[in-house]
N, C-alpha and C positions, 0 to 999 in steps of 0.2 A: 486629540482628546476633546470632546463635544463638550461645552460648560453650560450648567444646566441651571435654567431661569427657575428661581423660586418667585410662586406668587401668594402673598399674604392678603390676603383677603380681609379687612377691616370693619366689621360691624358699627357701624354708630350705638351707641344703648340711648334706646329712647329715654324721656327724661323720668319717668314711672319705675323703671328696675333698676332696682340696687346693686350696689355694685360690694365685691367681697369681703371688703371692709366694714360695710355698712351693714352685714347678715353676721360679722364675728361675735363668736361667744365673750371676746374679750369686749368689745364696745358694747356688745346687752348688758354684760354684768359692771360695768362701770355708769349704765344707764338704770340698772335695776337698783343698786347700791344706791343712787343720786334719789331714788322715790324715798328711802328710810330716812333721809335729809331732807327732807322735803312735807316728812309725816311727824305729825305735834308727838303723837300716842308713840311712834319708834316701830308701828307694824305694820306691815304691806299686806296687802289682800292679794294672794295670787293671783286670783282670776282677774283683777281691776291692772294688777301690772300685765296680762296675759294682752286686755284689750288695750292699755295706754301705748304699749312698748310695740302694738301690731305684732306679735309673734303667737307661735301655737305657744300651748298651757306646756307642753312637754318640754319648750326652752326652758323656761321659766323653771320646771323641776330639774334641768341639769344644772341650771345654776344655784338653785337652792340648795342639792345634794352636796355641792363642789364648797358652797360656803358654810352649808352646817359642817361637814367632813374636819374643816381646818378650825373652824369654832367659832365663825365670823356670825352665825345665825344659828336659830333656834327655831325650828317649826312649835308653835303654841299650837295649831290646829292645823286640820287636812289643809285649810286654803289661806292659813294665815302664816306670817314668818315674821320672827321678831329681830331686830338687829341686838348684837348679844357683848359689845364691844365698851 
C-alpha cells in the first residue's frame, strides 16, 4: 500500500488583510452598537458608521435591518438609526 504525502501549503496574511473574525457580522454589529454609546443624541449616521467601521453602506443596512426586525433600532430617516432600548 503506497502512503501518500499531503502537502499543506501555508500562506502568511500579510499584515493589511483581515482575517474572518475581523469581517464578522457579529464583531460589526457589536462595533456599530458601540457608536450609539458613544453618541450624546442616541443616533448614528449610517454613512458616517459606513466610513468609521471601513465597510460598504450595504453592511451597515444588514445590520440595521437585523436590529430594527428584533426592536433594538428605529430607522428616523434613510441614513439615520436611532437606538430604541
Amino acid at each position: 500500500m503506497a502512503k501518500k504525502l499531503l502537502l499543506f501549503l501555508v500562506t502568511a496574511r500579510s499584515p493589511l488583510e483581515k482575517t474572518r473574525y475581523e469581517t464578522s457580522l457579529g464583531l460589526l454589529t457589536k462595533k456599530f452598537v458601540s457608536l450609539f454609546h458613544s453618541s450624546s443624541s442616541g443616533t448614528v449616521d449610517l454613512n458616517k458608521a459606513s466610513e468609521s467601521l471601513a465597510v460598504q453602506k450595504r453592511r451597515i443596512y444588514d445590520i440595521t435591518n437585523v436590529l430594527e426586525g428584533i426592536g433594538l433600532v428605529e430607522k428616523k430617516s434613510k441614513v439615520k438609526s436611532m437606538f430604541s432600548i
